[in-house]
mmCIF entry with sequence, helices, sheets and N, C-alpha, C, O atoms, coordinates in Angstrom:
data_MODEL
# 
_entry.id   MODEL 
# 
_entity.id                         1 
_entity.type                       polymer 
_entity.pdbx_number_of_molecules   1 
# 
_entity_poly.entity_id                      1 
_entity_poly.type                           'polypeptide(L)' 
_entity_poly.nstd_linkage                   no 
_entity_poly.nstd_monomer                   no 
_entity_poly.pdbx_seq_one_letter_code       
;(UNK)(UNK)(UNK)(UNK)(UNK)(UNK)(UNK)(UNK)(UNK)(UNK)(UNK)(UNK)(UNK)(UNK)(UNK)(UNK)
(UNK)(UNK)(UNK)(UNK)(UNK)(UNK)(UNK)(UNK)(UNK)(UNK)(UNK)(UNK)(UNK)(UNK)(UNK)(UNK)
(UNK)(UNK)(UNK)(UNK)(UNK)(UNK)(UNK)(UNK)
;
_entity_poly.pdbx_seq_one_letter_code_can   XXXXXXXXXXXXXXXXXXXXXXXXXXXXXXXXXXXXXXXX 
_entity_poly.pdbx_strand_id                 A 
# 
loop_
_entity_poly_seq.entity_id 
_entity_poly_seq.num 
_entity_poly_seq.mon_id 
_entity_poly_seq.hetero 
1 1  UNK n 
1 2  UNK n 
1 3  UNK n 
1 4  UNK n 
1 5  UNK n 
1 6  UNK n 
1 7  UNK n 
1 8  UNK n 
1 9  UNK n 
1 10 UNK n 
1 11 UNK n 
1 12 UNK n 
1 13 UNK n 
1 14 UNK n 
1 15 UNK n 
1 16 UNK n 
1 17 UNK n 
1 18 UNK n 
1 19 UNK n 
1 20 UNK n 
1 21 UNK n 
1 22 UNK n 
1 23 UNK n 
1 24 UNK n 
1 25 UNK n 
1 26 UNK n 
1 27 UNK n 
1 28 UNK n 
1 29 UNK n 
1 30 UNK n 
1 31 UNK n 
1 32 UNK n 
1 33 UNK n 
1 34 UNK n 
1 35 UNK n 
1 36 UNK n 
1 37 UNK n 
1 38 UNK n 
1 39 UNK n 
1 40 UNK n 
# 
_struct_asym.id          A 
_struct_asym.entity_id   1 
# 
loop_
_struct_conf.conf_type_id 
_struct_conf.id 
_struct_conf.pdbx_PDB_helix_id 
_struct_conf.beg_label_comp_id 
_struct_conf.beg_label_asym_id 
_struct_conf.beg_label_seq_id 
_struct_conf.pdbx_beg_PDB_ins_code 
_struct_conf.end_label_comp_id 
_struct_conf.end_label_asym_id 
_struct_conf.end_label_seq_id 
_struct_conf.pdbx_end_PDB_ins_code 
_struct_conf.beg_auth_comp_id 
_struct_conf.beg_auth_asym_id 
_struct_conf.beg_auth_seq_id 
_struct_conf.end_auth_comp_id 
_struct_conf.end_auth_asym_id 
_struct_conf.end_auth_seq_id 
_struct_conf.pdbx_PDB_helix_class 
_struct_conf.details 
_struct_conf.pdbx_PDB_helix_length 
HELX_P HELX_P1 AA1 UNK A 10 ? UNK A 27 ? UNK A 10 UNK A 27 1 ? 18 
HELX_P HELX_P2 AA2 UNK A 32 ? UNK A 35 ? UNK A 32 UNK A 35 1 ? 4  
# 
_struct_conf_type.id          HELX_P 
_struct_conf_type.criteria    ? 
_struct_conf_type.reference   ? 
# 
loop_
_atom_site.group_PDB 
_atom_site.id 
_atom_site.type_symbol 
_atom_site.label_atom_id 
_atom_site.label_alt_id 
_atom_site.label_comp_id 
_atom_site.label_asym_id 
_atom_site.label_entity_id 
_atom_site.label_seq_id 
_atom_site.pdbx_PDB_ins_code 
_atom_site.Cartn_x 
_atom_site.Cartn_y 
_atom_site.Cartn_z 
_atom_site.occupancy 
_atom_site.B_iso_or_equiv 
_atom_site.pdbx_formal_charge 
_atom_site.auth_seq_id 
_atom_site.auth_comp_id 
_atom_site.auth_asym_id 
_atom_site.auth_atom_id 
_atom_site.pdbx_PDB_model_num 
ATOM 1   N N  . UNK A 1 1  ? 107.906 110.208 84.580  1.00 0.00 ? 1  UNK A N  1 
ATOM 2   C CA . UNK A 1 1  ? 107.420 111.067 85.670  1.00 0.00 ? 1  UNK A CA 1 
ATOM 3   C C  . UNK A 1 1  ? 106.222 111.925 85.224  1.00 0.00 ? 1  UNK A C  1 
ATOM 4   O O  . UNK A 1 1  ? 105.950 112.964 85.825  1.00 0.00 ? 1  UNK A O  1 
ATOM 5   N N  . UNK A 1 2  ? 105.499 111.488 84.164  1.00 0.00 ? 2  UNK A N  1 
ATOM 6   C CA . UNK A 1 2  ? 104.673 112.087 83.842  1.00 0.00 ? 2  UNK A CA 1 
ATOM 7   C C  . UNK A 1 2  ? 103.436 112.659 84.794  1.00 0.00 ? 2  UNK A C  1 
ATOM 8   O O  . UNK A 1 2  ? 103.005 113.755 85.152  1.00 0.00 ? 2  UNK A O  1 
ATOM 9   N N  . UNK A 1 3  ? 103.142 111.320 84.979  1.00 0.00 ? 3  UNK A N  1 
ATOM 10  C CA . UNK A 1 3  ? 102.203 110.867 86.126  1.00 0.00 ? 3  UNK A CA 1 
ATOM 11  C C  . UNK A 1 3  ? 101.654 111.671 87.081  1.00 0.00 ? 3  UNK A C  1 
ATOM 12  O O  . UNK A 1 3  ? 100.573 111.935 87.608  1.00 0.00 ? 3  UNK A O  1 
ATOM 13  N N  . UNK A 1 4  ? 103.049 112.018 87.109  1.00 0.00 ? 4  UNK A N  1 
ATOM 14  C CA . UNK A 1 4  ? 103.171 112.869 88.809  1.00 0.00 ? 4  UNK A CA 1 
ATOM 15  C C  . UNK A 1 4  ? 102.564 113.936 88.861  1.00 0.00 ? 4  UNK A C  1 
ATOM 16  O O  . UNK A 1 4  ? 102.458 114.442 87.744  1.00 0.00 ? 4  UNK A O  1 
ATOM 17  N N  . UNK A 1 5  ? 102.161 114.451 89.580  1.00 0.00 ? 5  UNK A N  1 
ATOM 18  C CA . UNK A 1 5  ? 101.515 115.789 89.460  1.00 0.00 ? 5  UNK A CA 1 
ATOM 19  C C  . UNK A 1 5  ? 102.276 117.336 90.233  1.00 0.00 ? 5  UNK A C  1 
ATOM 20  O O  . UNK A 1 5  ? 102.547 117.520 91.420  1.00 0.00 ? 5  UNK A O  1 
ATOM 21  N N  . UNK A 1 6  ? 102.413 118.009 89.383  1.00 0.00 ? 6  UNK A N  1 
ATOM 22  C CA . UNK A 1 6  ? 103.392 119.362 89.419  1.00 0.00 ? 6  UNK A CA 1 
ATOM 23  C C  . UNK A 1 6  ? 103.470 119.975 91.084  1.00 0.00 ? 6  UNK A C  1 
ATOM 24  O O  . UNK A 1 6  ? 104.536 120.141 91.677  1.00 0.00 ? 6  UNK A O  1 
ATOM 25  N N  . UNK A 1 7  ? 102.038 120.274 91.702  1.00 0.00 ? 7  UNK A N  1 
ATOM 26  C CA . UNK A 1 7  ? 101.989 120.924 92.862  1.00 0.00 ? 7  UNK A CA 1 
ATOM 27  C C  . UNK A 1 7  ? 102.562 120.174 94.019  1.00 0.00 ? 7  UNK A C  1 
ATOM 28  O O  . UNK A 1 7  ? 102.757 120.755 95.086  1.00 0.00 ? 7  UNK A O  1 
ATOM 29  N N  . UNK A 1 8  ? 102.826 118.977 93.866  1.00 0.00 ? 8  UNK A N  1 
ATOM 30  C CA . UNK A 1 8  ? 102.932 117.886 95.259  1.00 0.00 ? 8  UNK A CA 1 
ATOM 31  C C  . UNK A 1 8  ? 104.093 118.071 95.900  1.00 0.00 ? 8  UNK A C  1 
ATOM 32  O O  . UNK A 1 8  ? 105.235 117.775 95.550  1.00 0.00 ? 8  UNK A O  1 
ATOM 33  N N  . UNK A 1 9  ? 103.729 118.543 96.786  1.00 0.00 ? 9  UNK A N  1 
ATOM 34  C CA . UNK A 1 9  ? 105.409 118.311 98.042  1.00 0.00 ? 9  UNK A CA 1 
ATOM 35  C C  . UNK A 1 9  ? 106.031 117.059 97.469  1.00 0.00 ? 9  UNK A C  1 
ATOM 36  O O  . UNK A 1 9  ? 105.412 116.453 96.594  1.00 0.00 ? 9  UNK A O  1 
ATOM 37  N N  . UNK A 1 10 ? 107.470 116.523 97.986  1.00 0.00 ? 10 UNK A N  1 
ATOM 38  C CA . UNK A 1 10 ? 107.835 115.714 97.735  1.00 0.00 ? 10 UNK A CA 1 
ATOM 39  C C  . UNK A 1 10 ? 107.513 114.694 99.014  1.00 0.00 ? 10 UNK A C  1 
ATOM 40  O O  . UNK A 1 10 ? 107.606 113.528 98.631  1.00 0.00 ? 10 UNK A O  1 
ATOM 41  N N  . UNK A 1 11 ? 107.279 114.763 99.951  1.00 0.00 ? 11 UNK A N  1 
ATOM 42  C CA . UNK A 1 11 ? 106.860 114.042 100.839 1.00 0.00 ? 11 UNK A CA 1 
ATOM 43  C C  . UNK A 1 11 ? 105.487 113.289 100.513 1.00 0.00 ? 11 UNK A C  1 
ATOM 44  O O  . UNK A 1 11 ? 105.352 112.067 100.565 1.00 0.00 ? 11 UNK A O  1 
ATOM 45  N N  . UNK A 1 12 ? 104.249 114.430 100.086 1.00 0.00 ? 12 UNK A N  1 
ATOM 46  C CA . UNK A 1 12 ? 103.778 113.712 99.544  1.00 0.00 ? 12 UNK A CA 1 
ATOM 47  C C  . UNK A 1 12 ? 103.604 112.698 98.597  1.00 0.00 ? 12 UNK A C  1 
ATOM 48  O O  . UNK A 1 12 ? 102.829 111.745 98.667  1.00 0.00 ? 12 UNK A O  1 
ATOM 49  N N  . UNK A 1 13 ? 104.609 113.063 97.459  1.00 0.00 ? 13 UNK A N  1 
ATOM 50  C CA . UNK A 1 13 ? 104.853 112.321 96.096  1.00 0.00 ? 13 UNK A CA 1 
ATOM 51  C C  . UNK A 1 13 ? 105.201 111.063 96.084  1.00 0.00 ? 13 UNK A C  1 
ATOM 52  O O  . UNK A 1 13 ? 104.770 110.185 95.336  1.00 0.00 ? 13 UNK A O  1 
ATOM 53  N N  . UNK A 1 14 ? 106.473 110.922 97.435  1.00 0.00 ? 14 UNK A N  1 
ATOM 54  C CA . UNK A 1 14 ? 106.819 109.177 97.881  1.00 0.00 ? 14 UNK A CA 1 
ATOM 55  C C  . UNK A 1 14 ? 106.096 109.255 98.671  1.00 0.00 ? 14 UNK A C  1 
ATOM 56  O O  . UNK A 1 14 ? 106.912 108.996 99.555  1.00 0.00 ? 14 UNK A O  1 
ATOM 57  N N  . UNK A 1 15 ? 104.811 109.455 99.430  1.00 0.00 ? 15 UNK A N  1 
ATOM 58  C CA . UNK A 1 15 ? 103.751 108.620 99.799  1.00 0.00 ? 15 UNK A CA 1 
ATOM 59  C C  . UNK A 1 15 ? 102.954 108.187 98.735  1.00 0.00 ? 15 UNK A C  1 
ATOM 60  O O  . UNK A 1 15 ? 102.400 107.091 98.826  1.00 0.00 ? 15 UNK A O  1 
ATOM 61  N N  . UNK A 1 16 ? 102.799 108.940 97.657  1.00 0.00 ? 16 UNK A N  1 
ATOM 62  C CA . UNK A 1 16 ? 101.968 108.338 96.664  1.00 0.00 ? 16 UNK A CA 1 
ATOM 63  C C  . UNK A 1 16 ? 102.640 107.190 96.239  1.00 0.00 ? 16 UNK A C  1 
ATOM 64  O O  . UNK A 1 16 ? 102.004 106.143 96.117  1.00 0.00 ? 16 UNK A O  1 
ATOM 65  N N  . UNK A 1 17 ? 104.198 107.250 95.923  1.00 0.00 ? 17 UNK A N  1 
ATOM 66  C CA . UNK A 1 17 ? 104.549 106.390 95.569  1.00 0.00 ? 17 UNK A CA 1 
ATOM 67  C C  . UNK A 1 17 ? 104.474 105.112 95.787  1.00 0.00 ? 17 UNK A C  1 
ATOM 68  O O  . UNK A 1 17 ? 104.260 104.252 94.933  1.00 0.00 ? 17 UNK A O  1 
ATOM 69  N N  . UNK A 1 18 ? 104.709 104.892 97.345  1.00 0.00 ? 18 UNK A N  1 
ATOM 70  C CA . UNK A 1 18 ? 104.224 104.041 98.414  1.00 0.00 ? 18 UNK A CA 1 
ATOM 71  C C  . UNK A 1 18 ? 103.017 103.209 98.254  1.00 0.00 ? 18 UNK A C  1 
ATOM 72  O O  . UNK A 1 18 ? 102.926 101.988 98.383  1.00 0.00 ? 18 UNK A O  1 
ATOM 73  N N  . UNK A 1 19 ? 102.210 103.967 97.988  1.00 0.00 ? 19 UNK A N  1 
ATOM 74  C CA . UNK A 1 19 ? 100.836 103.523 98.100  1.00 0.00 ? 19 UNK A CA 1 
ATOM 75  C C  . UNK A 1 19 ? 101.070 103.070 96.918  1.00 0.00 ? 19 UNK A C  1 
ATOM 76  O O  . UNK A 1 19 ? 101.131 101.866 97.169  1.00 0.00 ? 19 UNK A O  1 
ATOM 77  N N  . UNK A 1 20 ? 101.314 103.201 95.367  1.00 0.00 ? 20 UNK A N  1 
ATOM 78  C CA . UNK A 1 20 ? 101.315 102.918 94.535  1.00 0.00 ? 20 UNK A CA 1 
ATOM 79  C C  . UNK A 1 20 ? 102.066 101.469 94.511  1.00 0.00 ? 20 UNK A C  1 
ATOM 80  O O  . UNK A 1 20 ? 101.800 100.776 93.529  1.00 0.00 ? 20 UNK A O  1 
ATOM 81  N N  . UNK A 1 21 ? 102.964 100.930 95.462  1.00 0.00 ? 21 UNK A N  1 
ATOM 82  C CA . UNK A 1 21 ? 103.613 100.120 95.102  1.00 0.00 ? 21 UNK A CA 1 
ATOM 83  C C  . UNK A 1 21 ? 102.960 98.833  95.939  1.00 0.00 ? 21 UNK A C  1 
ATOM 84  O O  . UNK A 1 21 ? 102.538 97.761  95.503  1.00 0.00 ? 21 UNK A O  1 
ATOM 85  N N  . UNK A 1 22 ? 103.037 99.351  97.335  1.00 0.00 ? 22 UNK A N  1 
ATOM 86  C CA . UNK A 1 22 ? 102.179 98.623  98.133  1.00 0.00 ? 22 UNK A CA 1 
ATOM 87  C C  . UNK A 1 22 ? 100.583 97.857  97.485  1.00 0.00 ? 22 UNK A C  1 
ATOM 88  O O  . UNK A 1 22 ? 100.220 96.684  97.575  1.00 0.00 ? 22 UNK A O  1 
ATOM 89  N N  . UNK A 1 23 ? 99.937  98.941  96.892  1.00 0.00 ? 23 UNK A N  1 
ATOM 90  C CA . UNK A 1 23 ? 99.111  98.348  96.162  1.00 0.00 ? 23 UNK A CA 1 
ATOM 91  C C  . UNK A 1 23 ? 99.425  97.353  94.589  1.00 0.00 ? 23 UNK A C  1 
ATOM 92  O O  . UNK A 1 23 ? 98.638  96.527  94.128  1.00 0.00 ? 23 UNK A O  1 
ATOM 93  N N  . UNK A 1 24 ? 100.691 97.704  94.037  1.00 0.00 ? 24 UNK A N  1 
ATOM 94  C CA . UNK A 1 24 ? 101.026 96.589  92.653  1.00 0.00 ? 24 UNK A CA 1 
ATOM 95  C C  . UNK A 1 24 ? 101.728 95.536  94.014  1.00 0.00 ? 24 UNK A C  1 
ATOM 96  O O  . UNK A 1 24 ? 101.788 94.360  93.655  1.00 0.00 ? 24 UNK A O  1 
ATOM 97  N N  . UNK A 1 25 ? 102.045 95.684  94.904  1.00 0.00 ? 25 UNK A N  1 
ATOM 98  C CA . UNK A 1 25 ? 102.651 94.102  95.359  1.00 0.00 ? 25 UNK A CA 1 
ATOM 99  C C  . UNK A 1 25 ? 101.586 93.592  96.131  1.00 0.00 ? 25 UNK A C  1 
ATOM 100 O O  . UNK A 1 25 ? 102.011 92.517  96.553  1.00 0.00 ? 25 UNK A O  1 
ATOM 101 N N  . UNK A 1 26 ? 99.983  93.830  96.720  1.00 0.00 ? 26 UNK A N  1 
ATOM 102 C CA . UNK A 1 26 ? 98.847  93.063  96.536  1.00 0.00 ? 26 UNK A CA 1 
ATOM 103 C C  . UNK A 1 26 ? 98.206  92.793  95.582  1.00 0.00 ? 26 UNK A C  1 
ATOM 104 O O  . UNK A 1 26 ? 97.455  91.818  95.534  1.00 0.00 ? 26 UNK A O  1 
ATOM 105 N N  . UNK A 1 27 ? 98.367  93.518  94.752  1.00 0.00 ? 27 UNK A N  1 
ATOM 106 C CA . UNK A 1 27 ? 98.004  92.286  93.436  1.00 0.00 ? 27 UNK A CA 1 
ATOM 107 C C  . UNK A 1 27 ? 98.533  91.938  92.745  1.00 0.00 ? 27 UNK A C  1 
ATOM 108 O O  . UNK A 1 27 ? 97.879  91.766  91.716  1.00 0.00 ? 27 UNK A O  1 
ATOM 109 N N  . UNK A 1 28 ? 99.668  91.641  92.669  1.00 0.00 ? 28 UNK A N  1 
ATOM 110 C CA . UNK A 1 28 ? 100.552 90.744  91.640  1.00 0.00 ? 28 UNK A CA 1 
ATOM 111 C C  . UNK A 1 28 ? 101.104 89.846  93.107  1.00 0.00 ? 28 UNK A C  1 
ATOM 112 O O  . UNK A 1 28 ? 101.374 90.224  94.247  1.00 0.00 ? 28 UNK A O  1 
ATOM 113 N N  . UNK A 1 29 ? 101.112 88.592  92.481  1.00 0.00 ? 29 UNK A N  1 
ATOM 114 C CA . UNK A 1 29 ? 101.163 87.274  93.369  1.00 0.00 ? 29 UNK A CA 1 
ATOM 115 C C  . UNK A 1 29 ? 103.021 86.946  93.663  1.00 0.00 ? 29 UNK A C  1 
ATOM 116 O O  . UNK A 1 29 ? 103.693 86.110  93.060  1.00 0.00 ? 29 UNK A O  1 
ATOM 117 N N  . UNK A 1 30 ? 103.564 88.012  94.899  1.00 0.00 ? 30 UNK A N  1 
ATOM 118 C CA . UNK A 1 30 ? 104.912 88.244  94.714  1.00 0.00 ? 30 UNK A CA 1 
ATOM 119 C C  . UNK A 1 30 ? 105.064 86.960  95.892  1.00 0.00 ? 30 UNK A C  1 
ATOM 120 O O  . UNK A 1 30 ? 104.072 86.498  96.456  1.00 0.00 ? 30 UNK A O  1 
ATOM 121 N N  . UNK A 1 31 ? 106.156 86.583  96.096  1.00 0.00 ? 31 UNK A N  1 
ATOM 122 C CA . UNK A 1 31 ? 106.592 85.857  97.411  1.00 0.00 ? 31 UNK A CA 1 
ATOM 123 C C  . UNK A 1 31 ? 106.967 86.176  98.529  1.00 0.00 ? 31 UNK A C  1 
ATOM 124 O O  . UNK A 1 31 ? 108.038 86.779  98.585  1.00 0.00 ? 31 UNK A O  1 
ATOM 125 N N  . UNK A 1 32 ? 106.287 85.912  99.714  1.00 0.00 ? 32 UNK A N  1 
ATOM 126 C CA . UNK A 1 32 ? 106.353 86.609  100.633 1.00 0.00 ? 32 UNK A CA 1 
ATOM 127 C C  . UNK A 1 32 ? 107.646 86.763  100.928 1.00 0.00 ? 32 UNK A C  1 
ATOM 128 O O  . UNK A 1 32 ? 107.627 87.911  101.372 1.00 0.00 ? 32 UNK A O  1 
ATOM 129 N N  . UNK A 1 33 ? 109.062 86.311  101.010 1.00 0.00 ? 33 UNK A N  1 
ATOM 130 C CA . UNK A 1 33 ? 110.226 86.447  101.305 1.00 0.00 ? 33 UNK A CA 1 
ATOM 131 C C  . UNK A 1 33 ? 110.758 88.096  100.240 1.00 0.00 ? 33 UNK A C  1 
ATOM 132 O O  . UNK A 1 33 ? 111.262 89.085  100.771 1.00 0.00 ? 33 UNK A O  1 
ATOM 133 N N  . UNK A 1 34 ? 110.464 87.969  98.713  1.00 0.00 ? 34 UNK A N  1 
ATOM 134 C CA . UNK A 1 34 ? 110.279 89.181  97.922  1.00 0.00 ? 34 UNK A CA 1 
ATOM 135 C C  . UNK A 1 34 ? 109.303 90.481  98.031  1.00 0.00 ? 34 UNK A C  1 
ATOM 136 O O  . UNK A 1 34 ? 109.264 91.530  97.387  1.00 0.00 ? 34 UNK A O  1 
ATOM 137 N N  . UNK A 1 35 ? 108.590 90.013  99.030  1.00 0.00 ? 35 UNK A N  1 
ATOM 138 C CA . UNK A 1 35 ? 107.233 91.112  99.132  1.00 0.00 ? 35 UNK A CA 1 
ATOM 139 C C  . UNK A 1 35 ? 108.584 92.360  100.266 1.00 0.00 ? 35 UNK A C  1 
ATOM 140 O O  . UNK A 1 35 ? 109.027 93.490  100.059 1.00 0.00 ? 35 UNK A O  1 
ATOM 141 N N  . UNK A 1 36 ? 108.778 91.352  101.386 1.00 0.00 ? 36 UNK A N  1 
ATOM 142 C CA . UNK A 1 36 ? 109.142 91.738  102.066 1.00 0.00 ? 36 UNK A CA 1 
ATOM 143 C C  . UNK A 1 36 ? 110.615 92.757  102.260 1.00 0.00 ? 36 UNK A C  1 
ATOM 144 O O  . UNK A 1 36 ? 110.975 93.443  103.217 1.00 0.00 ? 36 UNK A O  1 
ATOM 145 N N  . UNK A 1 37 ? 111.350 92.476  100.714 1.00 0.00 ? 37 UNK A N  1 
ATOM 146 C CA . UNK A 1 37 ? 112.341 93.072  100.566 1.00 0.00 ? 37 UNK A CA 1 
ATOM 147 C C  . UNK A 1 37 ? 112.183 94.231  100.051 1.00 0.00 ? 37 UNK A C  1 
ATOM 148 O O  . UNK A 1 37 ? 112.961 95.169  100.224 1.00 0.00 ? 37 UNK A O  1 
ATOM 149 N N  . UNK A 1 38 ? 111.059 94.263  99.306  1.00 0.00 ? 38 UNK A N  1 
ATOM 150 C CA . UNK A 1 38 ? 110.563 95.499  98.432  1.00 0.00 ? 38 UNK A CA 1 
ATOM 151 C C  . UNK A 1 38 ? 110.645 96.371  99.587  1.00 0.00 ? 38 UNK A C  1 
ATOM 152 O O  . UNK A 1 38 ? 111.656 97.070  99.536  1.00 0.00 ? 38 UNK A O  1 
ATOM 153 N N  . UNK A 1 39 ? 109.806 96.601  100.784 1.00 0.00 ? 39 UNK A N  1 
ATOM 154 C CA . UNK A 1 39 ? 109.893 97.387  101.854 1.00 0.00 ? 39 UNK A CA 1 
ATOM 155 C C  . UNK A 1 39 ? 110.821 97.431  102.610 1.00 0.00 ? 39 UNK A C  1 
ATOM 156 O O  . UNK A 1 39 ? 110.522 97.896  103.710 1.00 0.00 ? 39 UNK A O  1 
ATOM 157 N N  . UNK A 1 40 ? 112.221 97.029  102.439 1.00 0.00 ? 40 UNK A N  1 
ATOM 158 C CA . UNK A 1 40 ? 113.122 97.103  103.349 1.00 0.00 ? 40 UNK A CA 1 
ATOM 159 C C  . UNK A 1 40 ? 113.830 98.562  102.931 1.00 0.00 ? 40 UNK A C  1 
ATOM 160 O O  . UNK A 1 40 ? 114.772 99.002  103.590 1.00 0.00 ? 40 UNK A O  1 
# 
């Protein structure tokens, strides 16, 4: 949790997260049936 940065709401923090993941599952070549579970 280093990463993270001290001041951030937590709302914001899992949006970062979000974005963070959303963006590693466009570029790593996942399967769309696995892409799709990640977001469930």
């Amino acid at each position: 949790m280093a990463s993270r940065q001290p001041e951030v709401p937590e709302t914001k923090a899992s949006e970062w997260r979000d974005n963070k993941r959303r963006e590693a599952a466009c570029i790593s070549p996942v399967h769309p049936k696995h892409h799709s579970a990640l977001f469930t």
